[in-house]
Backbone as a printed PyTorch tensor [residue, N CA C, xyz], in Angstrom:
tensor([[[208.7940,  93.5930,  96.5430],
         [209.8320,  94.1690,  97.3830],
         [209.2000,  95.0300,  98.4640]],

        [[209.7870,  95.1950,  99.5470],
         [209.2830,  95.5340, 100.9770],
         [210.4170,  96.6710, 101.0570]],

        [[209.7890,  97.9940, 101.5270],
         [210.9170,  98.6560, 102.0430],
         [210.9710,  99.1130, 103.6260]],

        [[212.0600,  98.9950, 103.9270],
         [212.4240,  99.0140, 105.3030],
         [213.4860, 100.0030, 105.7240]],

        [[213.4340, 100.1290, 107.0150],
         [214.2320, 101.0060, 107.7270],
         [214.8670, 100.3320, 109.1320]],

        [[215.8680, 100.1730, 108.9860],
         [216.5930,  99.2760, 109.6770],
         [217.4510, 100.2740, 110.8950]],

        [[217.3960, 100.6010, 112.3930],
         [217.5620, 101.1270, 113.5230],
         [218.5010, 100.3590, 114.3100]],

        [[219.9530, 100.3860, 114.0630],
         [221.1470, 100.0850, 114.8140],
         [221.0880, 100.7730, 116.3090]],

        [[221.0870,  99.9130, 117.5070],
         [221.4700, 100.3170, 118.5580],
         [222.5570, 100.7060, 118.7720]],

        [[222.9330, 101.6850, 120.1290],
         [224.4470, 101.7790, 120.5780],
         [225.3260, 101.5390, 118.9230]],

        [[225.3740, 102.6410, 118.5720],
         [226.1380, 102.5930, 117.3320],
         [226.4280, 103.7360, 116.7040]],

        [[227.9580, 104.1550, 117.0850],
         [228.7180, 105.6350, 117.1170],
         [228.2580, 106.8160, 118.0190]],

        [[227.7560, 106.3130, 119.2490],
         [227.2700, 106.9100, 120.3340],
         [227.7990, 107.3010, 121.2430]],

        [[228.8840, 108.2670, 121.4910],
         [229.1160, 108.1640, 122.4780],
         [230.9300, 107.0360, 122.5580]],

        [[231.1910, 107.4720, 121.6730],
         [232.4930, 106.3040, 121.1340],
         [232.3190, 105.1620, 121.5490]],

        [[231.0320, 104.3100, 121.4810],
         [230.9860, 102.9370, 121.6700],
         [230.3320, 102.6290, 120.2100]],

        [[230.6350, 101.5470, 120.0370],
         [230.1140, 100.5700, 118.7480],
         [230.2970, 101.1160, 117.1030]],

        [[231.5700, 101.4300, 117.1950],
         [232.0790, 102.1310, 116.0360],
         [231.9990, 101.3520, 114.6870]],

        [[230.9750, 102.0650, 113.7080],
         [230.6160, 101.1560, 112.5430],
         [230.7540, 102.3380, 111.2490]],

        [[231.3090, 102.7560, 110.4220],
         [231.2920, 103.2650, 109.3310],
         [229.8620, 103.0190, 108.7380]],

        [[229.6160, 104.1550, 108.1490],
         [228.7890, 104.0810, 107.2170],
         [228.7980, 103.1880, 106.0590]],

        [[229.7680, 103.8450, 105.7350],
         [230.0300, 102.6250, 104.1620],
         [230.2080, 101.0260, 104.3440]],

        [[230.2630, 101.0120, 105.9220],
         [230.2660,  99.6750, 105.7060],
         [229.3430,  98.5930, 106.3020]],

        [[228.2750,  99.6080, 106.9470],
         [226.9250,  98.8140, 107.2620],
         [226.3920,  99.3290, 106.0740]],

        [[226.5700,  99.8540, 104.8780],
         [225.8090, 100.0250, 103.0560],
         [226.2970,  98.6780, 102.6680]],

        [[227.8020,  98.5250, 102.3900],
         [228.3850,  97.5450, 102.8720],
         [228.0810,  95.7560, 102.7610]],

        [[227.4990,  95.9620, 103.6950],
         [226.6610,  94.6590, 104.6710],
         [225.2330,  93.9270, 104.3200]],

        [[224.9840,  95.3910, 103.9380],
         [223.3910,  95.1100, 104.1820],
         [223.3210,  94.5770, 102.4860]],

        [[224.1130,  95.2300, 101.5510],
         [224.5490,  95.0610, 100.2290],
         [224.5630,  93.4150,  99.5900]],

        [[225.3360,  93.6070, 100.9590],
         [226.2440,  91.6730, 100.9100],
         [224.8330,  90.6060, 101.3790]],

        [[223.9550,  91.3330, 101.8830],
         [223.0960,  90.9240, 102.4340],
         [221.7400,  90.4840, 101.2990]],

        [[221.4650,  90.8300,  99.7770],
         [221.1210,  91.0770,  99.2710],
         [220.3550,  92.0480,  99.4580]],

        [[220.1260,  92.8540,  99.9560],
         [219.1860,  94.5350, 100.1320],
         [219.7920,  95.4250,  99.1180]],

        [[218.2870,  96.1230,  98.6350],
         [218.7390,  96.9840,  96.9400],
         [218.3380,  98.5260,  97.9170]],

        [[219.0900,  99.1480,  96.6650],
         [218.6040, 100.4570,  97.1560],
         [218.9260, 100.8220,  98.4270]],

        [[220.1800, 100.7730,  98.8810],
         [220.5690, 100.8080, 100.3740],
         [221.2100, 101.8920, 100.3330]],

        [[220.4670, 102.5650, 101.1350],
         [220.8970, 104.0950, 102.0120],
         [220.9840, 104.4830, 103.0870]],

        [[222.0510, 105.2280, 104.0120],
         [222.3370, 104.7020, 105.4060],
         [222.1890, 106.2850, 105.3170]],

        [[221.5250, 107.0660, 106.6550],
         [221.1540, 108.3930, 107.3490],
         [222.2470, 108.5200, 108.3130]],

        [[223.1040, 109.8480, 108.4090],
         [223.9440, 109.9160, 109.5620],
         [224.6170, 109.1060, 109.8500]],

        [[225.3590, 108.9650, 110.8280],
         [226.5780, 108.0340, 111.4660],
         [226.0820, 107.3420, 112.4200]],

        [[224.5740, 107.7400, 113.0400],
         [223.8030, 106.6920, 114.3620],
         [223.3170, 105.1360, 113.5470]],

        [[223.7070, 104.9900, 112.7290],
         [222.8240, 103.6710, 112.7310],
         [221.5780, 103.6410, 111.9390]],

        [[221.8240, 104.3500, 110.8280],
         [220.1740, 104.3490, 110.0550],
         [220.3490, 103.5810, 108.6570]],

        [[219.4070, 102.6250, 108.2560],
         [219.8070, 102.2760, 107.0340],
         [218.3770, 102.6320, 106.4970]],

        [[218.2400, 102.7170, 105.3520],
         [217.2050, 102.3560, 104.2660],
         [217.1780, 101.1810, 103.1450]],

        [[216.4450, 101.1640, 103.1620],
         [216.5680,  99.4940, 101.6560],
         [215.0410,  98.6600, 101.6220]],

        [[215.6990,  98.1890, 100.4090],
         [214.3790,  97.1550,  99.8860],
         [214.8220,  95.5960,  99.8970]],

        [[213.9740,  94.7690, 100.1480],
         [213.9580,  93.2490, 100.4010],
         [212.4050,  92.8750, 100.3400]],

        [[213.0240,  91.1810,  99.1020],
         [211.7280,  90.2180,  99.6110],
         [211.7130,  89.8710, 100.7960]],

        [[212.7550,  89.9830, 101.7410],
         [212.6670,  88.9840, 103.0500],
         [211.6370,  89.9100, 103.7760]],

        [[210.8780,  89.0880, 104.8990],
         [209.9540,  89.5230, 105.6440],
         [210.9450,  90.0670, 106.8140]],

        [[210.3050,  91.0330, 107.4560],
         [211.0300,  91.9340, 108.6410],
         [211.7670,  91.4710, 109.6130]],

        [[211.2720,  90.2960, 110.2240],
         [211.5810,  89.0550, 110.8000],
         [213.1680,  88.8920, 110.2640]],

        [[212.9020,  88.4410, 109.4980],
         [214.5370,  87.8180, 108.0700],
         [215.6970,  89.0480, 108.0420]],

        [[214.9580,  89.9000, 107.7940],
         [215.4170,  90.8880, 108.0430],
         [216.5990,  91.0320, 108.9820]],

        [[215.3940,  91.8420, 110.0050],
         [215.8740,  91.5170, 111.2980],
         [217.6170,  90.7090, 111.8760]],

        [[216.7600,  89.1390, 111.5600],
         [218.2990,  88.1920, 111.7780],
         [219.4180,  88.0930, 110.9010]],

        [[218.7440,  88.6440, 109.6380],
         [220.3580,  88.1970, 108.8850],
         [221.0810,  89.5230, 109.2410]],

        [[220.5330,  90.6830, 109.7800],
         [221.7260,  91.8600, 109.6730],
         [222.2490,  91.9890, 111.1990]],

        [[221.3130,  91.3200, 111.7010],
         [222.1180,  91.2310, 113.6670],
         [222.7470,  90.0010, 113.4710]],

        [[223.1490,  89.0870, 112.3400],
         [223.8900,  88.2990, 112.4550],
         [225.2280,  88.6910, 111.8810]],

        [[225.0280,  89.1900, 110.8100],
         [226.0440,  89.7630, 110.2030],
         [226.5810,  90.8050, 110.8790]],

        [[226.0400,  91.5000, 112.0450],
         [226.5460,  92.8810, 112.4580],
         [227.0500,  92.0940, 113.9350]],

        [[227.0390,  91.0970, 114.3150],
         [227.6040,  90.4730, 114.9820],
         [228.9120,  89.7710, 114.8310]],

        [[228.7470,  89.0390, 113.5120],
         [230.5310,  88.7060, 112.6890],
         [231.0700,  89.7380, 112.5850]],

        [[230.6870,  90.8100, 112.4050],
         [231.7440,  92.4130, 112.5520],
         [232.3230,  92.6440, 113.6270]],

        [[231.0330,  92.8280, 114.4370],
         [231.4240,  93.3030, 115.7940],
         [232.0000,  92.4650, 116.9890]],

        [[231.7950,  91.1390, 116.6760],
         [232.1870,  90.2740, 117.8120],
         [230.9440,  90.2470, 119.2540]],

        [[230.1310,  91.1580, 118.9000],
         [228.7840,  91.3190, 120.1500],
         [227.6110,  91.1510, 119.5690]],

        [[226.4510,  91.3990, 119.8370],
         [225.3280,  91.6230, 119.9280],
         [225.0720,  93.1650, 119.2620]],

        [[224.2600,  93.4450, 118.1210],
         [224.0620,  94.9910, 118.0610],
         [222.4360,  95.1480, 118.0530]],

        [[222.3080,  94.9820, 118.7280],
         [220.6160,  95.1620, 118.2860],
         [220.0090,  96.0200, 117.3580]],

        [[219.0370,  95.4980, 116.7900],
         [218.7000,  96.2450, 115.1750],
         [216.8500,  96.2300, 115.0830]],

        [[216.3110,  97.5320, 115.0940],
         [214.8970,  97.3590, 115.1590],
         [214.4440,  97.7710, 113.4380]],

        [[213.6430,  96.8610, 113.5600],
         [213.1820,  97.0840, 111.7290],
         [211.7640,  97.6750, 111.4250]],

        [[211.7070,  98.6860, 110.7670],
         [210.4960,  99.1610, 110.8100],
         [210.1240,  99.4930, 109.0620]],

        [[208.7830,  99.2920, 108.8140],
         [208.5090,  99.1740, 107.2950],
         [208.5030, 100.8910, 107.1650]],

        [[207.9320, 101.0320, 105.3260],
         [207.7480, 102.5760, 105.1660],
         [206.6130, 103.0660, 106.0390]],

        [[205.7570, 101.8280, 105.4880],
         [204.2620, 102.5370, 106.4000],
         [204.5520, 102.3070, 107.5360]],

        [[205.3050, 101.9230, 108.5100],
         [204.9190, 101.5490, 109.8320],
         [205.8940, 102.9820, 110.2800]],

        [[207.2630, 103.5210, 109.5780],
         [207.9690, 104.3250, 110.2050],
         [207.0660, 105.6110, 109.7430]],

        [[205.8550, 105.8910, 108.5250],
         [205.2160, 107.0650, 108.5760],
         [203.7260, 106.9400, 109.8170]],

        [[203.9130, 106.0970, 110.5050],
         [202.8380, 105.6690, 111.2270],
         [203.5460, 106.0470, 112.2780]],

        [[204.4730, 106.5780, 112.3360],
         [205.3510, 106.4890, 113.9690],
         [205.4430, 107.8720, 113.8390]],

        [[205.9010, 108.9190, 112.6530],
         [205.8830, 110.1350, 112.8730],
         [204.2610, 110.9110, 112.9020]],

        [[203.2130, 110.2510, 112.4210],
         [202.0020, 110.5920, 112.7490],
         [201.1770, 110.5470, 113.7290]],

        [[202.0540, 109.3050, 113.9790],
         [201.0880, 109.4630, 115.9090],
         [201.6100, 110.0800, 116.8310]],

        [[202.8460, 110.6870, 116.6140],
         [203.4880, 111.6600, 117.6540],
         [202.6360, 112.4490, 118.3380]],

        [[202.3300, 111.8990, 119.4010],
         [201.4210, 113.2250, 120.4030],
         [202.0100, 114.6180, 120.7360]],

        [[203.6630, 114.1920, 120.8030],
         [204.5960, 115.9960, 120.7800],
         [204.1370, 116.9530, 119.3420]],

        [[203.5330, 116.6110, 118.4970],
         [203.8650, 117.3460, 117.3240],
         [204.1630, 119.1020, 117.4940]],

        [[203.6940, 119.7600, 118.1130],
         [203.6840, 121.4060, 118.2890],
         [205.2130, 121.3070, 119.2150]],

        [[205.5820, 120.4860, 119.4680],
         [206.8400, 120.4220, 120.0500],
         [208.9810, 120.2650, 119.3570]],

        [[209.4340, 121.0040, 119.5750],
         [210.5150, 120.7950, 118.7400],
         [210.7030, 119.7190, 118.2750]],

        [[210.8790, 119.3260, 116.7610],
         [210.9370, 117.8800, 116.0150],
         [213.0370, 117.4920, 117.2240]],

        [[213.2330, 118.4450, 117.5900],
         [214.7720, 117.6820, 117.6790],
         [214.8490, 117.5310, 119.1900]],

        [[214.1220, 118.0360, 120.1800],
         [214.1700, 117.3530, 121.5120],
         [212.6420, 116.3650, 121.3600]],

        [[211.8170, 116.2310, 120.5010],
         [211.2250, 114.9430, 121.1490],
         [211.7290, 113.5990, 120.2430]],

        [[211.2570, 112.5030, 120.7470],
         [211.9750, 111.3780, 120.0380],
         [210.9600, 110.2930, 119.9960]],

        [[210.9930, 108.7990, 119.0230],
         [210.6390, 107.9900, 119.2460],
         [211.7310, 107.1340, 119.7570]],

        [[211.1180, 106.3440, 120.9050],
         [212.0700, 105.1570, 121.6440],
         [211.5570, 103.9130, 120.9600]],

        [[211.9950, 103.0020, 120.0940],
         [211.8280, 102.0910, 118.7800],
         [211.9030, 100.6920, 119.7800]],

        [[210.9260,  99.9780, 120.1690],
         [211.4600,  98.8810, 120.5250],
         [210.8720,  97.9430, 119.9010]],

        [[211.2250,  96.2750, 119.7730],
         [210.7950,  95.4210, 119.3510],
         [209.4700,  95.0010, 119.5750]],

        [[209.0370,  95.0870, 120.7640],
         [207.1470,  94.8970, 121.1440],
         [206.8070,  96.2170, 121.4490]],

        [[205.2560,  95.8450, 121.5110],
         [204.5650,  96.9870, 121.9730],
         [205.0100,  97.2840, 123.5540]],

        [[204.7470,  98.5650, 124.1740],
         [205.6000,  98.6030, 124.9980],
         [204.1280,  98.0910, 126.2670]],

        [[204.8760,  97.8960, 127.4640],
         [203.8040,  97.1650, 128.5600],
         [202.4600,  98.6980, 128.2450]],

        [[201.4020,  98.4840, 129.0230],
         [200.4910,  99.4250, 129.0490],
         [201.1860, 100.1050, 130.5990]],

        [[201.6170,  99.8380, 131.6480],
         [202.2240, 100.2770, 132.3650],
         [203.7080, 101.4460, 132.3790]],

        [[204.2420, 101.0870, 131.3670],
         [205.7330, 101.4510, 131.2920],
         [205.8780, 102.7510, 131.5370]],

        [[205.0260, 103.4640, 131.8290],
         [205.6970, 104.9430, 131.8280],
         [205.3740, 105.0670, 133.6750]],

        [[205.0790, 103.6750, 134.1380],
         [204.4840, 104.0010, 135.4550],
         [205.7550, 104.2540, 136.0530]],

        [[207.2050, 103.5310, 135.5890],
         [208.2210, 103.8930, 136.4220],
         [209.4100, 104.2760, 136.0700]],

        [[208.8270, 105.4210, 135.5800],
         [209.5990, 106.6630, 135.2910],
         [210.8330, 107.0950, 136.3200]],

        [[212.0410, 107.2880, 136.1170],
         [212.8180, 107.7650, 137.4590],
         [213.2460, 108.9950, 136.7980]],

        [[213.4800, 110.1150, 137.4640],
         [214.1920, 110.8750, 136.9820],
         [213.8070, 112.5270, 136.0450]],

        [[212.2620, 111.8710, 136.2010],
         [211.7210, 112.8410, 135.4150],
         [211.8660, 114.4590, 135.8120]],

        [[211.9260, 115.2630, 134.8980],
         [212.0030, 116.6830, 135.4900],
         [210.8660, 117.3170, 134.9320]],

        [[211.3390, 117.8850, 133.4320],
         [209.9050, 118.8620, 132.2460],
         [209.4620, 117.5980, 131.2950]],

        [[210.2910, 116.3160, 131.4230],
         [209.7860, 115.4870, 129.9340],
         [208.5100, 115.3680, 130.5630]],

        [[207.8430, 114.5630, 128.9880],
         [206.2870, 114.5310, 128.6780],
         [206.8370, 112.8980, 127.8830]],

        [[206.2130, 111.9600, 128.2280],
         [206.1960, 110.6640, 128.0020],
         [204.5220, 109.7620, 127.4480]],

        [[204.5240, 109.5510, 126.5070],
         [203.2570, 108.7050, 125.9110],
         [203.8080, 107.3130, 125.2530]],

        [[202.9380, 106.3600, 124.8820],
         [202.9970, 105.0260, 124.5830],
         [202.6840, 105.3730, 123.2710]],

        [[203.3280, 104.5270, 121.9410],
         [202.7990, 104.1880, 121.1490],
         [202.5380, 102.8030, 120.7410]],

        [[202.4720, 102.4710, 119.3730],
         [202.2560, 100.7190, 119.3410],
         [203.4250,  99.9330, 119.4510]],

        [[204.5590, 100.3490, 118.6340],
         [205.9370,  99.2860, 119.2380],
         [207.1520, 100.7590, 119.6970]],

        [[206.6860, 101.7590, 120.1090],
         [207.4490, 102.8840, 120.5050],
         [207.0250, 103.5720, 121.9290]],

        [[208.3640, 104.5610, 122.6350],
         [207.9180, 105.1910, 123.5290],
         [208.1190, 106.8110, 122.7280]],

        [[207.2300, 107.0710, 123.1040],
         [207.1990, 109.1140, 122.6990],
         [207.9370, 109.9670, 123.4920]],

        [[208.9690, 110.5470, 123.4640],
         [209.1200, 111.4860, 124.9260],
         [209.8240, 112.6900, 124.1760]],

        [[208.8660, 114.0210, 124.8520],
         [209.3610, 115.2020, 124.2940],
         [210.1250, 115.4540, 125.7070]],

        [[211.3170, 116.1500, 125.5050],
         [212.6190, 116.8860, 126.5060],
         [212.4540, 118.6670, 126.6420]],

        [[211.1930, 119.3320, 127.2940],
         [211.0180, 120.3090, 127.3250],
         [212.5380, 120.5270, 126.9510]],

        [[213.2610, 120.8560, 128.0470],
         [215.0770, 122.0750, 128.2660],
         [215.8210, 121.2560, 127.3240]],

        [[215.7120, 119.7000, 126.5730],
         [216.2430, 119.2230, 125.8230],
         [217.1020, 118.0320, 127.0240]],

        [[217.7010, 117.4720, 126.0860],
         [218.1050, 115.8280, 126.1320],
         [219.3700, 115.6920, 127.1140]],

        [[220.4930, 116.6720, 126.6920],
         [221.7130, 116.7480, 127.4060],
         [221.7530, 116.6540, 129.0730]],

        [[221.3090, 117.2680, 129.5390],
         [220.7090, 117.2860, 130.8530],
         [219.7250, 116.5050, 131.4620]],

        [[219.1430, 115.9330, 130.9290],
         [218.0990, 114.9180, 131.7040],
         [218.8470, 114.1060, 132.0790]],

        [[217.8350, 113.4720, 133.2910],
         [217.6370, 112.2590, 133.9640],
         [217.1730, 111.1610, 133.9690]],

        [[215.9940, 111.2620, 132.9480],
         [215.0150, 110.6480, 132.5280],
         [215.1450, 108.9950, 132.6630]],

        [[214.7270, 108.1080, 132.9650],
         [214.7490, 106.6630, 133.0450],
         [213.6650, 105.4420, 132.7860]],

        [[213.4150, 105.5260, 131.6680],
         [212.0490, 104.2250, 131.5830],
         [212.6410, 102.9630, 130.9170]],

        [[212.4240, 102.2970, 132.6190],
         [212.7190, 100.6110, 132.6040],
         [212.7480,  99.9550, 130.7240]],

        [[210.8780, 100.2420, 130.6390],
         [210.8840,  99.7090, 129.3070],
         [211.4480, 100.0500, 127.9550]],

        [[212.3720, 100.8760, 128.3810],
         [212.9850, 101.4200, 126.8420],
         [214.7100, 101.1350, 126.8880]],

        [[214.9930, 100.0230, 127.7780],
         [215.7990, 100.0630, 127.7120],
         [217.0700,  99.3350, 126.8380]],

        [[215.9070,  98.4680, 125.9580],
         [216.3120,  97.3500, 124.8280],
         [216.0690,  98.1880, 123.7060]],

        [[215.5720,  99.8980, 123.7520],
         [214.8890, 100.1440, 122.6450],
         [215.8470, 100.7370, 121.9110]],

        [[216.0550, 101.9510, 120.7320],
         [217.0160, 102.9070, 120.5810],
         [216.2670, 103.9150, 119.9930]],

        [[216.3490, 105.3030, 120.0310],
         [215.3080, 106.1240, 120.0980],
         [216.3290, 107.2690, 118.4010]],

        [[214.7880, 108.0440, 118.1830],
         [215.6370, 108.6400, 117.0510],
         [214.2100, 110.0180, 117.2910]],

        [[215.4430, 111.1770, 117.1330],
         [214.3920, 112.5030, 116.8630],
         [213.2560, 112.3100, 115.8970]],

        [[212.4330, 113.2940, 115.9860],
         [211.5050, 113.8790, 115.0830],
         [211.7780, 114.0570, 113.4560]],

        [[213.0860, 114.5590, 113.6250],
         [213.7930, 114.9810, 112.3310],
         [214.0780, 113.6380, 111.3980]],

        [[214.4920, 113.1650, 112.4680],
         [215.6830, 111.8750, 111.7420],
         [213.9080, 110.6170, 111.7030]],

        [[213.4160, 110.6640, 112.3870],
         [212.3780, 109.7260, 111.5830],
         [211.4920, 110.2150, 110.2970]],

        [[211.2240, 111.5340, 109.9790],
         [210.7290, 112.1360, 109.0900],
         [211.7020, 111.8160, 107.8580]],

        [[212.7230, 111.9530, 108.2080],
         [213.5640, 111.9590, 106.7820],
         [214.0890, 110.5240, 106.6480]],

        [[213.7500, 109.0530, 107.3200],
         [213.8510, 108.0800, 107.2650],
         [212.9070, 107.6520, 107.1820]],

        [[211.5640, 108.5620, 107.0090],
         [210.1510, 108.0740, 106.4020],
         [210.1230, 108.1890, 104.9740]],

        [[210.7240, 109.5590, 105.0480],
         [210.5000, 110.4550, 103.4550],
         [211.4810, 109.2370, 102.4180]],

        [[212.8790, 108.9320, 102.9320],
         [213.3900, 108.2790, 101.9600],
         [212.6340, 106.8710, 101.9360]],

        [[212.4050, 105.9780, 102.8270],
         [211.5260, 104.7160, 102.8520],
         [210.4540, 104.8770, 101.6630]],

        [[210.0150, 105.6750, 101.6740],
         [208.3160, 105.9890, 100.5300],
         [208.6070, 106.3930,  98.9970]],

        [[210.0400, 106.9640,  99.0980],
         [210.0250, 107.1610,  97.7640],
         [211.2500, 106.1400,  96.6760]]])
């Protein structure tokens, strides 16, 4: 068994893509995934599966598509790969709740932070399938704009630590 952490896009954001908790537990349930635990109302699941990440991946953007009638995009990340994402944080001395990882499906271009729009105090780095960006004054107020993150969906400091911590144990 493989454990994973499963990253719902656009989902209870902002009153778009309204999904209950209990019923992406739900889903993923119906899905055969054990041990399924969903973080907050953004879109966080936890669980275990033989299926490879890949499998993953399609059976719950398929199924979260017969719900929704759209597209939800869903990034899947293992235990070790989501404690690999809070360790390489280059923000670390920085508030865990204005910096974030931006989660995308590939590694991001080696370019991508070249076209930045909007920037004011953020601080922006590359990781292997993530973008890093700490929000000096915080998130509400920015401008911030990177092309390549725009398929991605991003989650604080906090909320990946404690979607590491449950993944491992």
């Amino acid at each position: 068994m493989y454990s994973y952490i499963a990253l719902l896009r656009a989902v209870n954001v902002g009153g778009t893509g309204k999904l209950p908790m209990s019923q992406l537990k739900a889903m993923c349930e119906s899905l055969g995934f054990a041990k399924v635990r969903t973080y907050i109302a953004s879109g966080n699941v936890v669980f275990t599966s033989k299926l490879s990440a890949t499998s993953v991946k399609a059976k719950l953007e398929a199924c979260l598509k017969a719900y929704a009638g759209k597209p939800v995009g869903v990034l899947v990340r293992t235990a070790e790969e989501m404690a690999a994402v809070l360790e390489g944080n280059p923000f670390k001395s920085a508030a865990p709740n204005r910096t974030v990882a931006i989660f995308l499906d590939a590694p991001p271009p080696p370019d991508a932070l070249d076209d930045m729009r909007g920037q004011q105090d953020e601080e922006a780095a590359l990781g292997v399938r993530e973008i890093y960006v700490h929000y000096g004054a915080g998130m509400a107020d920015s401008k911030l704009k990177i092309a390549a993150a725009a398929n991605g969906t991003a989650r604080n400091m906090n909320t990946v630590a404690k979607l590491a911590e449950w993944a491992s144990s």
